[in-house]
Structure formats: C-alpha cells, structure tokens
Backbone bond lengths (Angstrom), bond angles and torsions (degrees), N, CA, C in turn:
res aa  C-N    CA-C-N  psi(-1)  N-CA   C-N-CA  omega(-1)  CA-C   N-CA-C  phi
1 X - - - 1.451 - - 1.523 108.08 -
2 X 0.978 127.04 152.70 1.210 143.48 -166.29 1.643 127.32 -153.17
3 X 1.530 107.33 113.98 2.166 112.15 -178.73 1.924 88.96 -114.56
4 X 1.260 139.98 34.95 1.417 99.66 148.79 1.525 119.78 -83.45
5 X 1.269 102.77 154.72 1.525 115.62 153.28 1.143 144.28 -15.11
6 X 1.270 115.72 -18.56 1.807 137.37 -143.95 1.604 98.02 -59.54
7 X 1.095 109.80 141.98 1.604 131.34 152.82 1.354 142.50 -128.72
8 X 1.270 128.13 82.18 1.405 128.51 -148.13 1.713 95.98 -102.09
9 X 1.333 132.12 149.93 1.093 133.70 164.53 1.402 134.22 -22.43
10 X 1.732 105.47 -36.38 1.608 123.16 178.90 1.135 118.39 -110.52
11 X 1.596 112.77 -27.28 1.373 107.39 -160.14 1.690 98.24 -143.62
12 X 1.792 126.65 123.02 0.770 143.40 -168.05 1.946 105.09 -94.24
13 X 1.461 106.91 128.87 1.455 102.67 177.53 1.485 102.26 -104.56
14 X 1.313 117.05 154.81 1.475 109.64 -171.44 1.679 112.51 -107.18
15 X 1.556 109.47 144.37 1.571 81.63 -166.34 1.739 82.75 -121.24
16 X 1.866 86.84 107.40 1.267 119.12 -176.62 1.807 111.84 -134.26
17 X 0.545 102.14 -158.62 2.132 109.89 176.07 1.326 110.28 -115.63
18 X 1.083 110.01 37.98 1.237 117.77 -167.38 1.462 114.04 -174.61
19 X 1.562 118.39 -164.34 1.189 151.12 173.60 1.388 101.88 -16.84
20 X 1.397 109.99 158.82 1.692 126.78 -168.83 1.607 88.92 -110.57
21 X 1.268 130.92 137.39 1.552 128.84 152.04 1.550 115.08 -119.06
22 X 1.536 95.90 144.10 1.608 108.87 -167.77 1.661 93.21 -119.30
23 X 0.923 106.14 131.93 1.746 126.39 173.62 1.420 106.09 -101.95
24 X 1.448 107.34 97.04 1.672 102.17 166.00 1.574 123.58 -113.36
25 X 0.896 128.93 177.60 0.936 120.21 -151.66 1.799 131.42 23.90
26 X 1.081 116.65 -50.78 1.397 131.48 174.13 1.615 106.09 -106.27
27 X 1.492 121.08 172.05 1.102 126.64 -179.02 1.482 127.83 -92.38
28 X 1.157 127.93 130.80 1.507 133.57 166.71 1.751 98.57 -35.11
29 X 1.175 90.96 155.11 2.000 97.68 -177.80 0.904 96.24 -82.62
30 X 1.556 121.67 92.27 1.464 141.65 -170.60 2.254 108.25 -66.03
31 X 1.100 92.99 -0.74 1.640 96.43 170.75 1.105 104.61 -73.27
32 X 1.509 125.38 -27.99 1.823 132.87 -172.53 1.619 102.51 -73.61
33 X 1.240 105.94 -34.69 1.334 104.09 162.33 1.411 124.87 -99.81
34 X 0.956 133.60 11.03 1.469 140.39 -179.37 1.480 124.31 49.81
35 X 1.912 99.45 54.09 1.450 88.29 -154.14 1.811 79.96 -124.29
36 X 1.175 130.64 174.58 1.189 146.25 145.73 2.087 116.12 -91.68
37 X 1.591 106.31 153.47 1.438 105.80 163.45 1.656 91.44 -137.56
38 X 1.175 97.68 128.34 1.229 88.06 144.42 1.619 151.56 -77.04
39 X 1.357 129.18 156.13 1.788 96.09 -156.75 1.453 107.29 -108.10
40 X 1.755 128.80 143.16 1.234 87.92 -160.29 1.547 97.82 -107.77
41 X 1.782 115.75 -158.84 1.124 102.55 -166.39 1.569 84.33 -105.92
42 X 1.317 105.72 -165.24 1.816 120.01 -138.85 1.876 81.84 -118.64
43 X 1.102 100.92 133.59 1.502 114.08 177.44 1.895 114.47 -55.49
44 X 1.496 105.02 129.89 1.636 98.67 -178.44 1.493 119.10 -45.58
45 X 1.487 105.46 -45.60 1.780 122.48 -167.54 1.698 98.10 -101.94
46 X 1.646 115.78 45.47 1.308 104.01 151.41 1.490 130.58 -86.38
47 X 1.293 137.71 156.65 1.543 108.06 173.30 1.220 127.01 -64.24
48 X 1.442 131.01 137.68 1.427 132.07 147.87 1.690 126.45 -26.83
49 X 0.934 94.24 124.16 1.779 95.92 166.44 1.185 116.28 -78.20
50 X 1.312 96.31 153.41 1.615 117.17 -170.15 1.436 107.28 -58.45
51 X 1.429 109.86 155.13 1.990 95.46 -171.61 2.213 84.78 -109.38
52 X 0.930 121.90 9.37 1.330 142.31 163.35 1.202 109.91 -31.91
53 X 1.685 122.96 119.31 1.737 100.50 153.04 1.476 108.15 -81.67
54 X 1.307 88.27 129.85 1.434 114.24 -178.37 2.012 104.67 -79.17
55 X 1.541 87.92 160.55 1.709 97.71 171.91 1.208 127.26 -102.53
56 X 0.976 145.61 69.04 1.756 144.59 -165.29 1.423 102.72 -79.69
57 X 1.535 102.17 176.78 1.536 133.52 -165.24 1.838 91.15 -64.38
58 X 1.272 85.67 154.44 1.831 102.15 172.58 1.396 96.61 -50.75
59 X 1.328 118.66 -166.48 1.527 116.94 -159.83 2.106 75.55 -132.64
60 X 1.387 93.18 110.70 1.572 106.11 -177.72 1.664 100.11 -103.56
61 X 1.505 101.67 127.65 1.606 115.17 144.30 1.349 119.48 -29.00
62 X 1.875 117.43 128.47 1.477 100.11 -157.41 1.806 77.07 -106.84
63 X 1.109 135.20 45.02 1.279 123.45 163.37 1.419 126.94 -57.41
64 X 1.575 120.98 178.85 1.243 118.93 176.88 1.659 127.33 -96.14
65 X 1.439 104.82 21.79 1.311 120.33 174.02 1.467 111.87 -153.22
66 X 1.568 98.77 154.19 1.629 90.09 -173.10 1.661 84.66 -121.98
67 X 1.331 102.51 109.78 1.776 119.97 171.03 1.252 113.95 -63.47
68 X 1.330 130.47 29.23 1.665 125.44 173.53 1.461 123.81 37.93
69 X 1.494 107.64 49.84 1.377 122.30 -158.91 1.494 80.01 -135.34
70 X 1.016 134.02 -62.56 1.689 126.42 -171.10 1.672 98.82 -69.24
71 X 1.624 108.28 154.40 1.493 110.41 162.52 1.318 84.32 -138.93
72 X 1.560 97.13 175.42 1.576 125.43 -165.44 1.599 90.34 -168.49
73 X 1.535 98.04 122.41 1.696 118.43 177.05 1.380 109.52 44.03
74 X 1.364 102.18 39.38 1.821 100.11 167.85 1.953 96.94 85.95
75 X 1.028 123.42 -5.44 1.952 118.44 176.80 1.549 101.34 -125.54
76 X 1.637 104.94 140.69 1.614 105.12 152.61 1.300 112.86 -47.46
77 X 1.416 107.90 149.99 1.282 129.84 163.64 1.783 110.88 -32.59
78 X 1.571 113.22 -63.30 1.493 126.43 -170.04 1.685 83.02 -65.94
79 X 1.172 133.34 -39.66 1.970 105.79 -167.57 2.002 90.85 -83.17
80 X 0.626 104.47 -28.30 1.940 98.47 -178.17 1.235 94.09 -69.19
81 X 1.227 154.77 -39.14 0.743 139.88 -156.04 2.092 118.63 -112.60
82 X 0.984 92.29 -13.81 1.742 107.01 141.97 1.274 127.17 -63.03
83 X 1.723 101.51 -42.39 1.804 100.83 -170.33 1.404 98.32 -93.08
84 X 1.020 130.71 18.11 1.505 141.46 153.62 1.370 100.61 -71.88
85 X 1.229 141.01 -63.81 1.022 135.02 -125.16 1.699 97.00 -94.60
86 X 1.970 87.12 -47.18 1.995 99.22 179.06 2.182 113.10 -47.92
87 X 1.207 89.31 -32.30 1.792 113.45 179.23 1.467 103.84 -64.91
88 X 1.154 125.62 -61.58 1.727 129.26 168.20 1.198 120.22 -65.82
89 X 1.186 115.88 -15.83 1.586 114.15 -169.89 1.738 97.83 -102.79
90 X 1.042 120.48 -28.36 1.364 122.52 -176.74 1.716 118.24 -81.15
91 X 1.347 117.67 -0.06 1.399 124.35 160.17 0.984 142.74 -56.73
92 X 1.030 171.06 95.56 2.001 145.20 -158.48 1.500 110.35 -89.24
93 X 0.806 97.94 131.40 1.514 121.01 163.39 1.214 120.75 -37.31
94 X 1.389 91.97 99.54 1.852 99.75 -169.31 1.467 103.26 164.02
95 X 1.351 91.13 -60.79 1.818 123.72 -162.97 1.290 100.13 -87.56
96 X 1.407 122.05 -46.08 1.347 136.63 -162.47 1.782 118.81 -26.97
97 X 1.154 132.53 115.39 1.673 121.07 159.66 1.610 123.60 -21.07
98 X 1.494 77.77 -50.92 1.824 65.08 -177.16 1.157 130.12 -75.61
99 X 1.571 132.29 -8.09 1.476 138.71 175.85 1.754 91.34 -84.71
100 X 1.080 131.37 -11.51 1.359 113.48 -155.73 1.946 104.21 -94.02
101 X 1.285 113.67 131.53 1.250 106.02 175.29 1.480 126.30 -125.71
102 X 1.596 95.42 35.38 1.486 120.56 172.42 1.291 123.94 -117.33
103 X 1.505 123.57 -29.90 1.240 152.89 153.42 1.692 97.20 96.46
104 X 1.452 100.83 44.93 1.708 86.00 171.69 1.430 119.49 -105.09
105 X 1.618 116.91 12.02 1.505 139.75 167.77 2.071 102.05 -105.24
106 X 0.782 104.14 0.46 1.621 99.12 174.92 1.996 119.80 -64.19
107 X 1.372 91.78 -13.44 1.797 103.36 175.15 1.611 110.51 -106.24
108 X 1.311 130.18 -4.53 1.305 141.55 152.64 1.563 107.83 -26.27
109 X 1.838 117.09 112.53 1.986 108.94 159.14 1.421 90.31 79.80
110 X 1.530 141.05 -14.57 1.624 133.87 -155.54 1.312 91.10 -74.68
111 X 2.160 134.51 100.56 1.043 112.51 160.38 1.941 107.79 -118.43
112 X 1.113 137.05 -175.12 1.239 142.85 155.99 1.747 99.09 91.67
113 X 1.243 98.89 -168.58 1.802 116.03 170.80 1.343 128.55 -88.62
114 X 1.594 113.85 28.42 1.289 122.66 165.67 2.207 106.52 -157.22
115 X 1.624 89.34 130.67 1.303 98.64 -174.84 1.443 104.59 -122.39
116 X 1.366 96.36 138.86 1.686 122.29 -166.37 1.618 93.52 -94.48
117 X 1.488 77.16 164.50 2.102 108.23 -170.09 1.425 85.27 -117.58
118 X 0.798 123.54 157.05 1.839 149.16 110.28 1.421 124.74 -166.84
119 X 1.271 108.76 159.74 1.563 123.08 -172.99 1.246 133.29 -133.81
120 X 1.293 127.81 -175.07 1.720 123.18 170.19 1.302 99.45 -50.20
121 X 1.438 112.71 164.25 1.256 147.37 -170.87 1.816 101.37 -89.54
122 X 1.087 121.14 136.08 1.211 115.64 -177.70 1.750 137.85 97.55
123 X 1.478 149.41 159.26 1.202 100.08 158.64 1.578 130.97 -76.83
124 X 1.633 104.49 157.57 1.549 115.05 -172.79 0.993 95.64 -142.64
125 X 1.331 107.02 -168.48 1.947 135.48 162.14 1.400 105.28 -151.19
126 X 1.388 115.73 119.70 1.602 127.97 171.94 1.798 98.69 -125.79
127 X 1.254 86.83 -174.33 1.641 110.48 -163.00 1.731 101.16 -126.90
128 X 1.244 124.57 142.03 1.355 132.06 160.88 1.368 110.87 -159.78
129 X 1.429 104.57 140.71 1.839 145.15 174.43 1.718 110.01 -78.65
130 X 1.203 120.65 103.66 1.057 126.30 174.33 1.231 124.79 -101.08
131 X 1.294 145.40 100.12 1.681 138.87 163.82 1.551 92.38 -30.66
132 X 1.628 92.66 133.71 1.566 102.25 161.65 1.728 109.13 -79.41
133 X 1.497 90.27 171.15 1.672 102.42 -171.71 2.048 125.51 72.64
134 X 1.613 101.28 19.41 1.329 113.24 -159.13 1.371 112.29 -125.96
135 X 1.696 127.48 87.87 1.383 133.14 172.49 1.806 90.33 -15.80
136 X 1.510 90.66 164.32 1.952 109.60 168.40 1.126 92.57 -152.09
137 X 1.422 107.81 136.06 1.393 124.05 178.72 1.919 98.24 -126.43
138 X 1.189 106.53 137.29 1.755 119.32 174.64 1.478 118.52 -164.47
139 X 1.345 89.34 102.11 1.602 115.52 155.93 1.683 134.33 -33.86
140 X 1.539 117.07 89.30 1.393 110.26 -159.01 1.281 108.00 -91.44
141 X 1.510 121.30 -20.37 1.298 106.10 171.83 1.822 101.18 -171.08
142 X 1.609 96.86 88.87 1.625 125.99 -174.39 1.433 110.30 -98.52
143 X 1.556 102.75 152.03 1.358 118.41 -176.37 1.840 99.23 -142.08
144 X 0.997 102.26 116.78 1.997 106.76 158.66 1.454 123.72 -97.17
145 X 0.864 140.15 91.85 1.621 143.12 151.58 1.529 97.89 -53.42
146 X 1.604 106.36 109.49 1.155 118.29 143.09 1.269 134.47 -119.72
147 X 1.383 122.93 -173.30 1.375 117.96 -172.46 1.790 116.06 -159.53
148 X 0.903 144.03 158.92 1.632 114.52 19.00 2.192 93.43 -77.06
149 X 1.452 90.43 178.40 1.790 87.28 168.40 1.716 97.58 -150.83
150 X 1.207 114.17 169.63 1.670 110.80 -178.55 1.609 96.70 -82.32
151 X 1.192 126.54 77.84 1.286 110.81 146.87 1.965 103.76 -145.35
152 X 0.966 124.17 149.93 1.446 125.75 178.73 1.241 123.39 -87.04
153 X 1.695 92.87 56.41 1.538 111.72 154.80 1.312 118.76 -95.88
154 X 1.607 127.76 160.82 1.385 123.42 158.79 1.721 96.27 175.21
155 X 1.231 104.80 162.50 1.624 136.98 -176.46 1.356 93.73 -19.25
156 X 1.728 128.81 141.98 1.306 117.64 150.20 1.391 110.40 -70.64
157 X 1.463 96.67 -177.69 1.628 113.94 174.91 1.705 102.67 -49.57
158 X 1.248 118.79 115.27 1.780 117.63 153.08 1.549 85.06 118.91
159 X 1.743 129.01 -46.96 1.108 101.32 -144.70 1.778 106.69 -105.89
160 X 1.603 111.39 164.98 0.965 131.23 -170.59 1.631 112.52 -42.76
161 X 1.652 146.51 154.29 1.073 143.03 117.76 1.879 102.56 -15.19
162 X 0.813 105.06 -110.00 1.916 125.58 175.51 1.519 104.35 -6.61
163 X 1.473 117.42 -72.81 1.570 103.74 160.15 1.153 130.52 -37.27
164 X 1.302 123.20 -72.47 1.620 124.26 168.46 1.086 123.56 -31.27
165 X 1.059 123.88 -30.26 1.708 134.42 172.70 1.388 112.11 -62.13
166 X 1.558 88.14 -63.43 1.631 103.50 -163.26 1.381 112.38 -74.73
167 X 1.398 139.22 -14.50 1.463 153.58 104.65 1.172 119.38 -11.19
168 X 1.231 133.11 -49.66 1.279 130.87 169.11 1.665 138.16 -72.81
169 X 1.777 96.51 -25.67 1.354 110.06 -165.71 1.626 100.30 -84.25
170 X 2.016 96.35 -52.35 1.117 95.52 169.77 1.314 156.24 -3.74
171 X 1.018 133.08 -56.95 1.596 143.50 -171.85 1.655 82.99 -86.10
172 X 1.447 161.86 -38.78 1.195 141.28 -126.37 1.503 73.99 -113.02
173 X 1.113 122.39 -17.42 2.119 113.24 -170.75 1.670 99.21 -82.30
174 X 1.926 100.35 -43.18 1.760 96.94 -175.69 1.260 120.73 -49.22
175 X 1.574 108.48 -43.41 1.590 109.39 -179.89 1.302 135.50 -81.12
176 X 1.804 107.03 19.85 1.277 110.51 169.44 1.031 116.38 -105.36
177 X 1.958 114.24 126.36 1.701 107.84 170.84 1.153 128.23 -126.38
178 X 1.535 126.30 -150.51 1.816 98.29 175.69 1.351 112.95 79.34
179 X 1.731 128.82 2.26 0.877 130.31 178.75 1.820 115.04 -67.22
180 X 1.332 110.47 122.72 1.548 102.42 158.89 1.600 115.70 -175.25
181 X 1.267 117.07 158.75 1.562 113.59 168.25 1.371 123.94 -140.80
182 X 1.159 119.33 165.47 1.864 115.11 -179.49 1.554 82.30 -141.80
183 X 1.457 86.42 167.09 1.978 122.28 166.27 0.796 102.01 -134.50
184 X 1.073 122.95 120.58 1.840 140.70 154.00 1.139 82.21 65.82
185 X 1.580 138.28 68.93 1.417 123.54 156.62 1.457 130.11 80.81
186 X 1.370 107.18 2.01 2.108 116.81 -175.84 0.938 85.21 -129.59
187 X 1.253 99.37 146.80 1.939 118.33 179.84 1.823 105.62 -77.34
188 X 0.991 115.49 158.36 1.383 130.17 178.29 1.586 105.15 -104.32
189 X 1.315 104.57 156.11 2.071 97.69 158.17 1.772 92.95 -88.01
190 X 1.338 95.75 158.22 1.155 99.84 152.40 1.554 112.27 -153.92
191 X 1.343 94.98 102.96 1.526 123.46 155.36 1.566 128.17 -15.87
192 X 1.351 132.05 134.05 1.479 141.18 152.05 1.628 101.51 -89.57
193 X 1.557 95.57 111.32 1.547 84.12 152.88 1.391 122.69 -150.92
194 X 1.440 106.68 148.63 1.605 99.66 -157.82 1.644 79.34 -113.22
195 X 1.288 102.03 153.37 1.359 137.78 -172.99 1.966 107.41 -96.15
196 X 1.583 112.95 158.53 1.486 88.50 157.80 1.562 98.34 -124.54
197 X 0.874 89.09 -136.50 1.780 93.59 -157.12 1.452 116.92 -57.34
198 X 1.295 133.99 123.89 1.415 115.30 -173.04 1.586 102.99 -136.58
199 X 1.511 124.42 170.51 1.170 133.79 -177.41 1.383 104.93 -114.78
200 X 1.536 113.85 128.36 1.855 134.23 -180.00 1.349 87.11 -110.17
201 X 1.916 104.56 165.52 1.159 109.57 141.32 1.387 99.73 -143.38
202 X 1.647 130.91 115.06 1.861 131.23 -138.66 1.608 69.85 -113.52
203 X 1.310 82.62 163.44 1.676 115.74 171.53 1.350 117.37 -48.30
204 X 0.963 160.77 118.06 1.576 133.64 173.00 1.740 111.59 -58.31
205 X 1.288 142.08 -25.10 1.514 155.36 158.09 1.752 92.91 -19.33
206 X 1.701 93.27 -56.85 1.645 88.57 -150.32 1.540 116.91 -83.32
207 X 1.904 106.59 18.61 1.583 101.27 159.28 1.169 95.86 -51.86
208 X 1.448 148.28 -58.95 1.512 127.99 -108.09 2.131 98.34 -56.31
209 X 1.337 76.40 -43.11 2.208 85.90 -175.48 1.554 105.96 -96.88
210 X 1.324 122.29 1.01 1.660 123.20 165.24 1.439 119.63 -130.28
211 X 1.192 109.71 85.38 1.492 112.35 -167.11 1.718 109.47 -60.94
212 X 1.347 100.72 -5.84 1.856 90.37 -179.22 1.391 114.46 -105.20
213 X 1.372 102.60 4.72 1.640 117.55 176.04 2.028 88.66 -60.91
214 X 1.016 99.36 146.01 1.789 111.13 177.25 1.291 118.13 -130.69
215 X 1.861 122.22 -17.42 1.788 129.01 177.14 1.358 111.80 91.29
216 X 1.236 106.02 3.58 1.681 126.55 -179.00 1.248 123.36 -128.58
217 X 1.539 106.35 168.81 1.942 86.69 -179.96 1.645 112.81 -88.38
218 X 1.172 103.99 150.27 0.873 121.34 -166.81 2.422 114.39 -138.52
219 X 1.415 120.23 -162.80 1.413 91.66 -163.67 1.947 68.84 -151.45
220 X 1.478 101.48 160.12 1.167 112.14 176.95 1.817 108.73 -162.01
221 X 1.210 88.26 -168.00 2.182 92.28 162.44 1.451 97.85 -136.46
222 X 1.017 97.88 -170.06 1.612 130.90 160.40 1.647 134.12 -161.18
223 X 1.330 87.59 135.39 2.025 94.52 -178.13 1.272 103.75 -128.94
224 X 1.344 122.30 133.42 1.659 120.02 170.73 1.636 93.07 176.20
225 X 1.612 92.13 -161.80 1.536 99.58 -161.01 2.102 91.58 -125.79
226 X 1.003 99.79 135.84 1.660 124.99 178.71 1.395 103.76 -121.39
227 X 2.058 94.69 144.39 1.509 100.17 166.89 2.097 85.64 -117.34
228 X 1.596 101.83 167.06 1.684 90.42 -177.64 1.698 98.18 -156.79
229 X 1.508 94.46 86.75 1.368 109.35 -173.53 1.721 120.89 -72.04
230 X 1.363 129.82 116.97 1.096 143.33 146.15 1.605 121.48 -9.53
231 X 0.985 150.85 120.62 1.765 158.14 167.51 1.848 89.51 -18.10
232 X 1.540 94.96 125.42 1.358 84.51 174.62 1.453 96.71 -112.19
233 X 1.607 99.95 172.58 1.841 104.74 179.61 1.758 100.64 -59.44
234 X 1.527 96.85 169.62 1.936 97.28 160.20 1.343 113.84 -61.17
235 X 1.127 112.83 165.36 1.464 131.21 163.02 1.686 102.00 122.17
236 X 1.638 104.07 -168.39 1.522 125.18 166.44 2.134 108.79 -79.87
237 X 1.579 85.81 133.57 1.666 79.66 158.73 1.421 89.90 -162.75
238 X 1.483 105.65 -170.76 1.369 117.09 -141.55 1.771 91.59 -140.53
239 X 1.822 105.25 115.06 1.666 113.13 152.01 1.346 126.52 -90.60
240 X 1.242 120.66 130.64 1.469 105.06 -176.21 1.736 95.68 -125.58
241 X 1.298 107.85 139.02 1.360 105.78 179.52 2.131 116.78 -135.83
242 X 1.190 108.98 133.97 1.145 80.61 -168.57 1.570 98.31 -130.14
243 X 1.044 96.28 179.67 2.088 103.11 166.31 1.607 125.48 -156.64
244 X 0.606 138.68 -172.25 1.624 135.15 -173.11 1.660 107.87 37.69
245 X 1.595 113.97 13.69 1.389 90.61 -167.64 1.373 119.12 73.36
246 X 1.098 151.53 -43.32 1.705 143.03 159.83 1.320 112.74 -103.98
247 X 1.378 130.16 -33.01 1.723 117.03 167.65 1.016 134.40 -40.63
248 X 1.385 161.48 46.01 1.340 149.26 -167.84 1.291 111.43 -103.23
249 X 1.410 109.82 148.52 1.251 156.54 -159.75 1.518 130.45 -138.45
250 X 1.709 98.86 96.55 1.697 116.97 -147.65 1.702 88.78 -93.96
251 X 1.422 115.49 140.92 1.906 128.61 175.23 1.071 97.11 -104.03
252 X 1.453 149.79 103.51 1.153 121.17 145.62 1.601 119.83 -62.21
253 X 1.229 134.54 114.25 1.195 111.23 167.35 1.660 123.50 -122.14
254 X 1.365 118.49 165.77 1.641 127.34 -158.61 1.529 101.13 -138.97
255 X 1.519 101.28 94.80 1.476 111.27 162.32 1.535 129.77 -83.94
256 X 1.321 108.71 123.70 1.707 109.34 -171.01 1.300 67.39 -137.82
C-alpha cells in the first residue's frame, strides 16, 4: 500500500491511506487530487474518423463486479483486465506507453488476440497502429492496489489479502465520475471491474512513481473503469475517453 504524493507524467499516485492509482490513457478523477487539466483541442491534420458503423464490445452491465459470466477474446472481463495491467506493468521506464505522446511505443510486449491502449497521463491526443482482426482493451480510469509496500499495513485477523485490497481501493473507484467513451462518435459501455487477486512481475524502473513495485513477482487487485472493443473493420477511427467530465483523451487509431 502506498500514501506518497507521486506524480509521474502517466501515472498518478494517490495520496490517500491506501491504494496507488494509475491513470492511463485518461485521467484519474483528478478532484482526488485537487488538481485541474486543462483539455486540449484536437490537432487540425488529425485523421478523420471513419463515417463506418463501427462494431463495439457487447453491451456490458456497468455494475461493480464482473461475475465471470461475460468473456471477451476467449477471457473474463476480470482476467482481461489483469493482463492489462501485467502488459503495462512489464515496460520500463523510458519505453513505456504511457510516457509516450506520439504513440510509436504503443506495439511494445503486444502479444496474443487482444491489444491494449494506454497513454500519457492527463488530457492528450496520441496515435496508434493496430493489426487488424485484434480485440482492444483500454483502461479509462484504473487503480492497482498492490502489495507488499513499506508501510505496516496488512489483512485483519480472518480476512483475506484480496479483501483488504479490494477494501482499500474501493472508496478511491466510488469517487470517480465523468466516466465515458465513444468510437467514431457511439458511446461505448464502460464497465467497473474489479479484479481478484492476481500475480505481476513490474519493471523495477517503474518504482520511481510506485514505491511498492519490488522487480519481482509480486500479487495485487484492480478496480477501475474499461472500454473492450470488438475487431474493428480496416481503416482510421477515433477513441475518445473521458473522466471528471473535462479530461478527455482522443486514440487515433489505424487498423491494417
């Protein structure tokens, strides 16, 4: 568990009693931090979106658990959305997606039949190359509780690691709102889903903004909000993701 201050370009730490939150692609509900962004505007010579009806994700229950009843690319929602996290966390700092605000590290670790989003911290506009025929999964406004961390917290008497977590992260997920996203102009669902206990092994780089990162494996959760897009046709189209109500966070993306 982790309360510093930290502010890294991509990924916001919360200085709470608790849980670490990472803002990818879109921003942490920057009221938790008491910060303003301003939002910016969208580049003249970006591409146009497709005037295409597009194919999005099944139309998911935006509840606060994902009952392992939905799949996406052959995994529940809660395991897609772990191997999100193992995928971001396994970058080094340098290279990483989320420092990048060109999107020419967005294919970095990209293996199997589903390819992950993330981006700078804040609002932006980046660019990403997608293999056609390839679910996309992107995290609009995620939090990981991991552990162990230097502080002398842990489970009460009886209860789980996984509870304690998910107890902890909790309240920092309730108070985020403003949640939403479109493609090419249609709204997306976007889902809460909390994860249970899972095994990372993060970069060691990316203590500098997660002091409980260790370079080893280690076990955590996750709670936040996901959009989990369906194979889209070829061409250009357009993610838009936002949070707090003024954060947004434009994808260009280019399927070949």
């Amino acid at each position: 568990m982790n309360n510093n201050p930290l502010l890294f370009p991509s990924h916001g730490v919360c200085n709470t009693p608790g849980a670490k939150c990472l803002a990818t692609i879109c921003t942490v509900a920057l009221c938790l931090l008491g910060s303003a962004w301003p939002e910016m505007a969208l580049s003249s010579n970006a591409p146009r979106a497709s005037a295409l009806a597009v194919r999005t994700a099944r139309t998911i229950a935006t509840g606060p658990w994902e009952d392992g009843r939905v799949e996406f690319g052959g995994s529940t929602l809660a395991e897609v959305t772990a191997r999100w996290w193992r995928w971001d966390y396994s970058i080094p700092l340098g290279v990483d997606p989320n420092s990048d605000t060109s999107g020419a590290n967005c294919g970095i670790n990209q293996v199997g039949n589903v390819w992950f989003l993330a981006g700078p911290f804040g609002t932006f506009t980046t660019h990403c190359t997608v293999p056609t025929g390839k679910f996309i999964v992107s995290a609009v406004v995620a939090f990981i509780d991991d552990y162990p961390c230097p502080f002398p917290f842990g489970p009460a008497s009886g209860q789980s690691l996984e509870e304690f977590l998910l107890q902890d992260v909790g309240p920092i997920v309730d108070g985020v709102g403003g949640v939403s996203a479109q493609l090419d102009g249609r709204s997306l669902p976007v889902p809460r889903i909390k994860t249970q206990l899972f095994s990372f092994n993060a970069a060691a780089s990316l203590s500098t903004f997660d002091p409980c990162i260790t370079g080893s494996p280690q076990l955590g959760v996750s709670d936040g909000y996901f959009v989990f897009i369906e194979p889209l046709p070829r061409g250009d189209h357009v993610l838009e993701l936002r949070s707090a109500g003024t954060n947004v966070a434009s994808i260009y993306l280019k399927i070949r």
